[in-house]
C-alpha positions as CSV (number, residue, x, y, z in Angstrom):
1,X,-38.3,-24.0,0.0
2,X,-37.4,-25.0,3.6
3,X,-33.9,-23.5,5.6
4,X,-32.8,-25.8,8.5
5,X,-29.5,-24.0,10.5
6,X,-27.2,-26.6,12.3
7,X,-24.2,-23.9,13.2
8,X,-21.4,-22.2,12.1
9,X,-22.0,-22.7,8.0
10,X,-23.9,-25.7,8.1
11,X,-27.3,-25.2,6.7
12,X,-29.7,-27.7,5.1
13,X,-32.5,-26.2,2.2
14,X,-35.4,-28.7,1.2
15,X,-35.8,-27.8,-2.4
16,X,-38.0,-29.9,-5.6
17,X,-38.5,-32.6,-3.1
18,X,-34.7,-32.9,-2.3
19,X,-32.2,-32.1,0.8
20,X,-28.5,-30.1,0.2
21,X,-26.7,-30.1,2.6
22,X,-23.7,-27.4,2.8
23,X,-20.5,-27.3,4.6
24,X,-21.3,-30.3,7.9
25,X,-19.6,-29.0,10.7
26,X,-21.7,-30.4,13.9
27,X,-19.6,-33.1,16.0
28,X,-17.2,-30.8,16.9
29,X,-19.0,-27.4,17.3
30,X,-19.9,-27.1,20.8
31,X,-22.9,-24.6,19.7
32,X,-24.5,-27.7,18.2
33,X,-23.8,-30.3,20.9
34,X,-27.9,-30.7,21.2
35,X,-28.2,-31.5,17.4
36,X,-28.5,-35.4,16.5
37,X,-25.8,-35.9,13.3
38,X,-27.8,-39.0,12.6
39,X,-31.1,-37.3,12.1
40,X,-29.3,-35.1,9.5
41,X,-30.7,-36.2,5.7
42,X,-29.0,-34.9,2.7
43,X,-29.6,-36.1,-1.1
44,X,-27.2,-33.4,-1.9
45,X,-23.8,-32.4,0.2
46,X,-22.2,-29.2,-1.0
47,X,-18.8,-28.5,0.4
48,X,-17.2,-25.0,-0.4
49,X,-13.6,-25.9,0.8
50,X,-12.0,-28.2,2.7
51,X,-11.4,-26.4,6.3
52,X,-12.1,-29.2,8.8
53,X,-15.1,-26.5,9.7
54,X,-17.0,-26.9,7.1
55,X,-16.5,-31.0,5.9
56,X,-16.1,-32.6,9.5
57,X,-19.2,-34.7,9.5
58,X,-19.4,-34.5,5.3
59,X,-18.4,-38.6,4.9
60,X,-20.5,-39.8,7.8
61,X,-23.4,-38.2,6.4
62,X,-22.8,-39.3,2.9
63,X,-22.1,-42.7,3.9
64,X,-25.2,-43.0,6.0
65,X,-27.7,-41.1,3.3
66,X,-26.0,-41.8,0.4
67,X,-25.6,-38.6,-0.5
68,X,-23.9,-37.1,-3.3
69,X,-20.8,-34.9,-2.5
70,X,-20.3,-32.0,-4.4
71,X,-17.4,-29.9,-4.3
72,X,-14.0,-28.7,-6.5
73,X,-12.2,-31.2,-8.2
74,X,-10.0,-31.5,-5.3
75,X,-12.0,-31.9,-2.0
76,X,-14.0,-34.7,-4.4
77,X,-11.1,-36.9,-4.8
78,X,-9.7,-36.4,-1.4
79,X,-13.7,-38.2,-0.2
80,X,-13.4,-40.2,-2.8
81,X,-9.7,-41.5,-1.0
82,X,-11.7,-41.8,2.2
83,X,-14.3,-44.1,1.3
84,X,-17.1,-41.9,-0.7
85,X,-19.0,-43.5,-2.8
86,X,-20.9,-40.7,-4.8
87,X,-18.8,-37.7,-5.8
88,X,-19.4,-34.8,-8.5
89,X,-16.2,-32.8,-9.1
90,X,-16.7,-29.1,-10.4
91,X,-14.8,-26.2,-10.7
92,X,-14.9,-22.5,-10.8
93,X,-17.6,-21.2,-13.9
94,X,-19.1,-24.5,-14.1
95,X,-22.6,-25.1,-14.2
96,X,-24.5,-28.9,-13.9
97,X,-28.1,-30.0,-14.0
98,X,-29.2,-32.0,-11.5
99,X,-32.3,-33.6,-10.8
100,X,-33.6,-30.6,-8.0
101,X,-32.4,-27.8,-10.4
102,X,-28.7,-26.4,-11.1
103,X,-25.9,-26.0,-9.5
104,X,-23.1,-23.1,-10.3
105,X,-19.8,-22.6,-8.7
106,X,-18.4,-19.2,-8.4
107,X,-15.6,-17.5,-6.9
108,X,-14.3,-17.3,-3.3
109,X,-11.6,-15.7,-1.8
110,X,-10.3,-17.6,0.9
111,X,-8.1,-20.5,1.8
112,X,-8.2,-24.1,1.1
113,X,-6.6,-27.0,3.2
114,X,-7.9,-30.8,4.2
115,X,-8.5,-31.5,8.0
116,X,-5.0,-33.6,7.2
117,X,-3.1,-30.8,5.6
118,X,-3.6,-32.5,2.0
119,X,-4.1,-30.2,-0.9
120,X,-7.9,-28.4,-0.5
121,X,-8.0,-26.7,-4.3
122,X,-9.7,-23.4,-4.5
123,X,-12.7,-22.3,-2.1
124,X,-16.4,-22.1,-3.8
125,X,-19.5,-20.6,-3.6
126,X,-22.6,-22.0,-5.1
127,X,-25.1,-20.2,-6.6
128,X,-28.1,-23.0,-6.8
129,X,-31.2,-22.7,-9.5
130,X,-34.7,-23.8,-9.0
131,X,-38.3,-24.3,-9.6
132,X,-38.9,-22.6,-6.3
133,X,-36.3,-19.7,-7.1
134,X,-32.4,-19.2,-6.7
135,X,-30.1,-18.4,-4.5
136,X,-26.1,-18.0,-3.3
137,X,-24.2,-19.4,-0.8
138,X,-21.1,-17.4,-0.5
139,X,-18.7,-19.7,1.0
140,X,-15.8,-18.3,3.5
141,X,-15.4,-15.6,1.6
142,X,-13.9,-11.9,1.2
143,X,-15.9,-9.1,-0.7
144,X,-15.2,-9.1,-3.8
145,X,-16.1,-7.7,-7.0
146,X,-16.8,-11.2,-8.9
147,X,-20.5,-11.2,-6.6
148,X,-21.7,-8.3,-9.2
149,X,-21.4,-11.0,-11.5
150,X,-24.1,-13.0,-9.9
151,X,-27.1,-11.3,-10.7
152,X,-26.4,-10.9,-14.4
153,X,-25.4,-14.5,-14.8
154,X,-27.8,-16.3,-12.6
155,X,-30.8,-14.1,-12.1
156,X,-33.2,-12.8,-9.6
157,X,-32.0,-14.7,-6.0
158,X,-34.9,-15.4,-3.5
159,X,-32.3,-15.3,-0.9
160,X,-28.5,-15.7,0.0
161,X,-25.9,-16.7,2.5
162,X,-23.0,-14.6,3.2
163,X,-20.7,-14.9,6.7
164,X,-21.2,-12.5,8.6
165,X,-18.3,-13.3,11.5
166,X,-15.3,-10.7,10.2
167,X,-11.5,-11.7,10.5
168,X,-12.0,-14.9,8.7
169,X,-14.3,-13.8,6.3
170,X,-16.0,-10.8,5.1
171,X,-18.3,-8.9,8.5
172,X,-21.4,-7.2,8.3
173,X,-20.5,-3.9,6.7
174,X,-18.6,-6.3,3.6
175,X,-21.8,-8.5,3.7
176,X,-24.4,-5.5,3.6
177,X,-22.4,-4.2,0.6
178,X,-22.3,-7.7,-1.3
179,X,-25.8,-8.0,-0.6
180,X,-26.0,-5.0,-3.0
181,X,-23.5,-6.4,-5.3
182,X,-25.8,-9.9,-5.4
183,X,-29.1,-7.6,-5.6
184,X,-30.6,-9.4,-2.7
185,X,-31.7,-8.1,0.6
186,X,-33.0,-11.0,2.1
187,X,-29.4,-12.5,3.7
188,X,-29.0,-15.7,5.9
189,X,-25.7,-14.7,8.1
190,X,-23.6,-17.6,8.8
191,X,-19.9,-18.5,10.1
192,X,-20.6,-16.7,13.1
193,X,-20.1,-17.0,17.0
194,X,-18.3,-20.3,17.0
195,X,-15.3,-19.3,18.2
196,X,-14.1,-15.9,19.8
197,X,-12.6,-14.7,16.9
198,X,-16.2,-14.8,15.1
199,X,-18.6,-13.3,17.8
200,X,-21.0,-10.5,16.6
201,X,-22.9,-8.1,18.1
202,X,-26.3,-9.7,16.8
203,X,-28.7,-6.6,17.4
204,X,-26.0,-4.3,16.2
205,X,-25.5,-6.2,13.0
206,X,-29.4,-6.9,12.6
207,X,-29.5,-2.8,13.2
208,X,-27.0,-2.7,10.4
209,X,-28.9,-4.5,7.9
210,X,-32.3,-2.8,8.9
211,X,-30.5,1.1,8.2
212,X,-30.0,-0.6,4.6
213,X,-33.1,-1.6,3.7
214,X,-32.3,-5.4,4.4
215,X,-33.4,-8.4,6.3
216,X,-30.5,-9.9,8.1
217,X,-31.8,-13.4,9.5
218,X,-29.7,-15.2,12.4
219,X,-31.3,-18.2,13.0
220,X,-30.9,-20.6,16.2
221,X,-29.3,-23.8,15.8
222,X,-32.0,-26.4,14.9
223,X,-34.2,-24.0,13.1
224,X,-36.6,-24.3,10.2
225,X,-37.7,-21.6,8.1
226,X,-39.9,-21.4,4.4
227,X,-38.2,-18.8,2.3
């Protein structure tokens, strides 16, 4: 299982011989200016709300890949408006089989708008089951008691990836203690940096993480890594 970071919460993870995509946001993040959109694959593109940080680049991709877009009932129809051609609606509890493994949407607590003010639905997060092992992708999200739930309903996790930036989301100290809600302590920080209201300390919250018992991985932008 292969990790690709492009920014803010966009992250790619090669898994059973496919790409997912989650949450594009690269045109228009200045951290990722030296990332080519167009070299981007994706079988898969999982969207977790519809901020304009998180689905900027989400129908470019799918209509150059033909990817499939998976998201909440809502964001799907509002790419489906726009031109998408392949769209698989979920909701909140749902679980689908899909040809790389399974895909579960969970709780978030957030916010949910479209970049045109449209009607967004309720933020995700994706907990994603595989040959090669599981793991969770928080979403924007706040701490919250729902992530014990994880564990019991979706197993062992290899890894996960919680935001890490703080007054938009949960921080580090909320992410260290929903790494312990999720059982995992091997975390992926994203949603951090890309704008002043997100900048972290990153040897503080590495530090952080370390005092815990955990790994707290900030990748640069363009990297790979094999979980």
């Amino acid at each position: 299982m292969k990790l690709t970071y492009y920014g803010h919460a966009c992250f790619s993870v090669f898994v059973g011989g496919k790409t997912l995509l989650f949450d594009p946001f690269i045109k228009y993040n200045e951290l990722a200016k030296n990332v080519d959109i167009n070299s981007i694959a994706a079988d898969y593109i999982l969207l977790s709300h519809g901020h304009q940080d998180h689905v900027a680049d989400a129908l470019e991709i799918a209509q150059r890949t033909g990817a499939t877009i998976v998201s909440n009932f809502e964001v799907g129809e509002w790419f489906q408006s726009k031109g998408a051609k392949n769209v698989h609606p979920m909701n909140h509890g749902g679980k689908w089989k899909f040809d790389f493994g399974t895909v579960k949407m969970v709780a978030a607590v957030h916010s949910s708008g479209m970049p045109d003010g449209s009607y967004g639905g309720n933020p995700a997060g994706f907990v994603i089951e595989t040959a090669e092992g599981s793991f969770y992708y928080a979403g924007d999200t706040a701490l919250t008691m729902d992530m014990q739930l994880i564990p019991m309903t979706g197993g062992k996790l290899k890894f996960t990836v919680l935001p890490i930036g703080d007054n938009f989301t949960m921080g580090v100290d909320d992410a260290i203690i929903a790494s312990d809600f999720v059982q995992c302590n091997s975390v992926v920080g994203v949603h951090y940096d890309t704008f002043g209201f997100i900048k972290i300390n990153h040897e503080e919250a590495i530090k952080k993480f370390k005092n815990k018992g955990k790994e707290l991985l900030l990748l640069s932008i363009g990297q790979t890594i094999e979980l």
